[in-house]
C-alpha positions in Angstrom: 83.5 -25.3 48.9 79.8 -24.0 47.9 78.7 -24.3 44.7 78.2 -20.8 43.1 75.8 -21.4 40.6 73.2 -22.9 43.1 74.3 -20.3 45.9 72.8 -17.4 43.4 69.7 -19.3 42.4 66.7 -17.2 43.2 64.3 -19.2 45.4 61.3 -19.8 43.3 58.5 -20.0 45.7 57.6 -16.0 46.0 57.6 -15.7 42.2 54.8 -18.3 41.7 52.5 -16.7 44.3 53.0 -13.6 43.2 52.3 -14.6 39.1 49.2 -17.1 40.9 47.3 -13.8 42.4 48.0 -11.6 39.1 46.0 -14.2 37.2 43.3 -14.1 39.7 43.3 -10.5 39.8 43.2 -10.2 35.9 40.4 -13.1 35.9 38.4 -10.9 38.3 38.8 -7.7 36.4 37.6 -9.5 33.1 34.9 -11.6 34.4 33.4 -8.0 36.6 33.8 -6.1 32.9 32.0 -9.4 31.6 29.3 -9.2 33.9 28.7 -5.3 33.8 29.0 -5.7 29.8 25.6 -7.8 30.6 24.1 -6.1 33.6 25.1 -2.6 33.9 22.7 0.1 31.7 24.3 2.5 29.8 21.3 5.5 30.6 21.7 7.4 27.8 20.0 4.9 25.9 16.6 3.0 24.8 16.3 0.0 22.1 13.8 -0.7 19.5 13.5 -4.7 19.3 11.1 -6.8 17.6 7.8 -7.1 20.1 5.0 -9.8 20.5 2.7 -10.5 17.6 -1.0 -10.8 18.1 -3.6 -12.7 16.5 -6.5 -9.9 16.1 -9.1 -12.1 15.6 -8.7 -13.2 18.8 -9.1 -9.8 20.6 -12.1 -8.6 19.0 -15.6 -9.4 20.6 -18.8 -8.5 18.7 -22.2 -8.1 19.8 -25.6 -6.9 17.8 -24.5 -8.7 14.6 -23.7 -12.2 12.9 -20.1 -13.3 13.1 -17.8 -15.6 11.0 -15.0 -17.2 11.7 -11.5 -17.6 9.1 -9.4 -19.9 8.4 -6.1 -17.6 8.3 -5.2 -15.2 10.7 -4.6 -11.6 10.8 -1.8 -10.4 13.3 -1.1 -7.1 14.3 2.6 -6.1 15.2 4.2 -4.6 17.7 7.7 -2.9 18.8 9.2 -4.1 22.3 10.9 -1.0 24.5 13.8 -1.4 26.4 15.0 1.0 28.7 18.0 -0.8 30.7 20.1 -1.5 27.7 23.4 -2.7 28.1 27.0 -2.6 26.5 26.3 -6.1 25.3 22.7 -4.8 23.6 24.6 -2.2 22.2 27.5 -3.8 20.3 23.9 -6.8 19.7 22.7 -3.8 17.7 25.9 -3.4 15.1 25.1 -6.4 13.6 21.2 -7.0 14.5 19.1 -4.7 11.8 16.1 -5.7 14.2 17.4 -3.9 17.4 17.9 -0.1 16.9 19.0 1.8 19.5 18.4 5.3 19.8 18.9 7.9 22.3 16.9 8.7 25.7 16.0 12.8 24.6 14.9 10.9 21.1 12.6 8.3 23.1 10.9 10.8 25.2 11.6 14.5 24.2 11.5 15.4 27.1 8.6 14.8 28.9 8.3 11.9 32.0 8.0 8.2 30.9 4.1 8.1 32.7 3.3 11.0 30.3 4.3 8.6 27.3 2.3 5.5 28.8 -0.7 7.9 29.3 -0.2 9.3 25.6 0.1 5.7 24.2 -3.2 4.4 26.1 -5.0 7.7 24.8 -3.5 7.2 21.2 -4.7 3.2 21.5 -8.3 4.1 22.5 -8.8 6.7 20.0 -7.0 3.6 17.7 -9.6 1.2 18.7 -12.7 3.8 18.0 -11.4 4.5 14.6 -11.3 1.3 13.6 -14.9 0.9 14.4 -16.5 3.9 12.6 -14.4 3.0 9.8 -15.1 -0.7 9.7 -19.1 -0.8 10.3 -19.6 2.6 8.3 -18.0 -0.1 5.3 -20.7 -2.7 5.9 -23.2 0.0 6.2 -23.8 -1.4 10.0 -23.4 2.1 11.1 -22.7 6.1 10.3 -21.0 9.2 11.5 -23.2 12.1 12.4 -22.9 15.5 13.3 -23.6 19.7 11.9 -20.6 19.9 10.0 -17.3 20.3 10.1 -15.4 23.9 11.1 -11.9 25.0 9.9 -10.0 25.5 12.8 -6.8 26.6 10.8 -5.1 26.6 7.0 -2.0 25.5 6.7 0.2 28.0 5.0 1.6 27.1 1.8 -0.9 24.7 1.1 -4.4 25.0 -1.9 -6.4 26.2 1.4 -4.5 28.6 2.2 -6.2 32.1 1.5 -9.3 30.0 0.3 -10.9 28.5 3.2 -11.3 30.7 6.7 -11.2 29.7 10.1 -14.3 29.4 11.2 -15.6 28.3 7.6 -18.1 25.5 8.4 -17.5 22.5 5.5 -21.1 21.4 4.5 -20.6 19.9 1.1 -17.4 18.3 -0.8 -18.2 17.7 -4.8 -21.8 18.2 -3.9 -22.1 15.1 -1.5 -23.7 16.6 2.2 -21.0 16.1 4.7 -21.7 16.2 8.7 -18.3 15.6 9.8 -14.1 15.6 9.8 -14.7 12.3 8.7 -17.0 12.4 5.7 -15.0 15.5 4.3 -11.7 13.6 4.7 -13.0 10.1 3.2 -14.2 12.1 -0.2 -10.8 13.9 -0.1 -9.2 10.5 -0.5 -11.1 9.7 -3.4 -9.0 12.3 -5.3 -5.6 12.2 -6.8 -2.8 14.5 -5.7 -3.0 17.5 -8.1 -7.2 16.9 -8.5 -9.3 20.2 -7.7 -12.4 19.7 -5.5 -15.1 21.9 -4.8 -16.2 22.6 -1.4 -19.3 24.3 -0.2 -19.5 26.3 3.4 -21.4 28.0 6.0 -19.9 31.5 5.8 -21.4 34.5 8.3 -24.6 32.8 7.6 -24.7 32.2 3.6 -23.5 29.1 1.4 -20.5 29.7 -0.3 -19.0 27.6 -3.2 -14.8 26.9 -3.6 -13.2 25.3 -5.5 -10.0 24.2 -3.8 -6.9 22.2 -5.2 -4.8 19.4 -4.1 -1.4 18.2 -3.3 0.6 15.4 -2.2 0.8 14.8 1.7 4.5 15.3 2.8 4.0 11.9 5.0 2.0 9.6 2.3 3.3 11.2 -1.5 -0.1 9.2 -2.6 -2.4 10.9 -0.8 -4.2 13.7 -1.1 -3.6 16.9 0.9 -6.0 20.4 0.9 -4.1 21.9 3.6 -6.8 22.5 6.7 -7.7 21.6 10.5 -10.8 20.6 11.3 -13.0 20.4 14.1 -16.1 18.6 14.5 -19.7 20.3 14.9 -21.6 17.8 17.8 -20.3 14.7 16.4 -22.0 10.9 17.5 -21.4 7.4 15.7 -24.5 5.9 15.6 -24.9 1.8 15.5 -26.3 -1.3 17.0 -23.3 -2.9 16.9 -21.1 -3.3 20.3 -17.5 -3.9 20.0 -14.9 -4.6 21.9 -11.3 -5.3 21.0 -9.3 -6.4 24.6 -5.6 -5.0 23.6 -4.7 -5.4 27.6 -1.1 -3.9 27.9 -0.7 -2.8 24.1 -0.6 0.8 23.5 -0.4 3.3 20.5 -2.0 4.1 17.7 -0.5 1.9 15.2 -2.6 -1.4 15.4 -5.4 0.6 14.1 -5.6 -1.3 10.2 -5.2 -4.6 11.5 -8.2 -3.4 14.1 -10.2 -2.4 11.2 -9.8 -5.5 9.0 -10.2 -8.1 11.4 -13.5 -6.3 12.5 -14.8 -6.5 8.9 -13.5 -9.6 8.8 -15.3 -10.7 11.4 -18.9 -9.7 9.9 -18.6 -10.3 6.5 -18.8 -14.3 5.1 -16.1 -14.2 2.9 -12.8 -15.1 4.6 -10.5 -12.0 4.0 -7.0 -13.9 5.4 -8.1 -16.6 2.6 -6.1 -18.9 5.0 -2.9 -16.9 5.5 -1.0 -15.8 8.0 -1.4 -12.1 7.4 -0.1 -9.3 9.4 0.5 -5.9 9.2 0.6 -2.1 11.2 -0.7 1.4 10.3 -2.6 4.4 12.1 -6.0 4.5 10.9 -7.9 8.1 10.6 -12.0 7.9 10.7 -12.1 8.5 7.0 -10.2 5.2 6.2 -6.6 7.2 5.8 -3.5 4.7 6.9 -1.0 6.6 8.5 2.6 6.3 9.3 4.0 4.4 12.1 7.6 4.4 14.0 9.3 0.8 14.1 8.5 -1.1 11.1 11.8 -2.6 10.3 11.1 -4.2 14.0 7.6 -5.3 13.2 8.7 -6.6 9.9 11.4 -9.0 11.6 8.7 -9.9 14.2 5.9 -11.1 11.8 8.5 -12.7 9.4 9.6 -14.9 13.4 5.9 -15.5 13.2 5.1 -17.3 10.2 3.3 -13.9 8.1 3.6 -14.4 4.9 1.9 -10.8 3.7 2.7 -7.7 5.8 0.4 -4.7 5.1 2.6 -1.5 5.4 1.3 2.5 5.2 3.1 3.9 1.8 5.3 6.1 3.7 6.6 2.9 5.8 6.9 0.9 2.5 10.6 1.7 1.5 12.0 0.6 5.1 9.6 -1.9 5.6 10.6 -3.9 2.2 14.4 -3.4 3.0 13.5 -5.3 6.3 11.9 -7.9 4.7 13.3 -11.3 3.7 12.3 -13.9 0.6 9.3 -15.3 3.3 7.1 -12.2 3.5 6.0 -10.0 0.9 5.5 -6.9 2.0 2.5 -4.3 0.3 1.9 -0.9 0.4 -1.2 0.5 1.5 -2.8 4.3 1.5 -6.2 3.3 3.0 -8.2 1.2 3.9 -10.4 0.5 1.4 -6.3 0.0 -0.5 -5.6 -2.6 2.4 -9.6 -4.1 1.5 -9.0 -4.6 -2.5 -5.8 -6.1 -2.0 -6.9 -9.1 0.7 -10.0 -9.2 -1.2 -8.0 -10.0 -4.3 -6.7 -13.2 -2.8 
């Protein structure tokens, strides 16, 4: 007689092969969602991250004049672009303040990726020249020249507006002689928001004396705003001094104050840095102005990585900058120049 209950028994062999190969199927789905979580780009995409940090010093090379040396160091800041980020980056970016991502029509607006290389070469040569002009016209090692500046355009809704024509050439501001877009915009600065300054042109052939007020710029609240274009009449910088500042791959405008400082630095005795670690970003115009820059929480987190202990931001960075910040690096806000100057020298 068989014995029923081991007659009905299911043989177990098939059942283990087939729960053996559902385990290695499940292991392969999860380790090729693993892998593309890592390697695959997601296109819509770019990230912001924290880029290298430069000692400035370092970059600048001065002929034509005595140098000096310092015994801190002033670093400029930069933001590193990546354009193959992945699902990992982008859950990375949830908890990482430093990494911001943002999306590819934001990034580029359109236009082809070469176009925004060539823009950001263009924007760090003009960088590089500003710095200069502002730097040795300082130290009195060299000066702006040129037959004036002309209004191109008022901006409507601004003091200028109605006051000052196109074509107006600016030849005087508060009675100092001005020859360029430069000199009017560096005695601009010396005003306060709200100030009235008077401004003397060329107009079809005969002086002309206005008196034109001022407000706050929408992009820096501290500084001073007219409301005009301007254009400049042959324009040359005139010096014997020879830079050059070697910024190989960089590009952008927005190394353009640490440019400037470490150049003065470089030609005056007294040690600006005072033996810190100082770093810092901001666009800086010929007449000294510091303008706003994209990706200063990044920079912030990269010169805190890098030992800073001071990081000089334009005003209208300052908020975002300072909420970057940790207890290591204080963070200062800076309208110009000659703002960035009094502070360091006050060391």
């Amino acid at each position: 007689m068989v014995d029923e209950q081991e007659s009905l028994a299911p043989p177990p062999e098939p059942a283990k092969r087939s729960s053996f190969w559902r385990w290695i199927l499940t292991g392969c789905v999860v380790a090729g969602l693993g892998a593309a979580a890592f390697l695959v780009p997601l296109p819509m995409y770019y990230a912001e991250g924290p880029g290298p940090v430069r000692e400035v010093g370092r970059l600048v090379k001065v002929s034509g004049a005595e140098t000096y040396s310092s015994e801190g160091a002033l670093y400029l800041t930069t933001v590193s672009i990546d354009d193959q980020v992945t699902f990992a980056e982008f859950v990375q970016s949830i908890f990482d303040p430093s990494l911001e991502l943002i999306s590819k029509e934001q990034f580029t607006g359109g236009r082809p990726y070469a176009e925004i290389l060539e823009q950001a070469r263009e924007d760090m040569a003009m960088s590089k020249q500003h710095a200069q002009e502002v730097a040795l016209t300082a130290l009195g090692l060299g000066h702006p020249e040129g037959d004036g500046a002309r209004v191109a355009q008022t901006v409507e809704g601004t003091p200028a507006s109605g006051v000052l024509l196109e074509g107006d050439v600016i030849v005087e501001v508060d009675g100092r002689p001005v020859g360029t877009t430069c000199d009017v915009g560096r005695l601009i600065d010396l005003h306060d928001p709200g100030d009235e300054i008077e401004v003397t042109v060329r107009r079809d052939g005969e002086r002309v004396v206005l008196t034109v007020g001022t407000i706050s710029n929408p992009d820096n609240q501290n500084q001073p705003l007219i409301g005009i274009l301007m254009s400049d009449i042959n324009y040359r910088f005139v010096s014997d001094v020879t830079v050059d500042i070697d910024t190989d791959r960089i590009g952008g405008p927005s190394a353009g104050l640490m440019f400037t400082l470490a150049l003065y630095d470089r030609l005056t005795p007294d040690d600006l840095t005072d033996g810190r670690k100082i770093a810092g970003t901001g666009e800086i115009a010929c007449d000294g102005g510091v303008g706003p820059i994209g990706g200063v929480e990044q920079k912030v987190a990269a010169a805190e990585d890098n030992g800073a202990e001071i990081f000089l931001s334009p005003s209208a960075n300052f908020e975002d900058a300072q909420a970057a910040a940790g207890d290591a690096i204080e963070v200062v806000s800076v309208v110009t120049f000659a703002d960035a100057l009094d502070y360091l020298e006050g060391l």
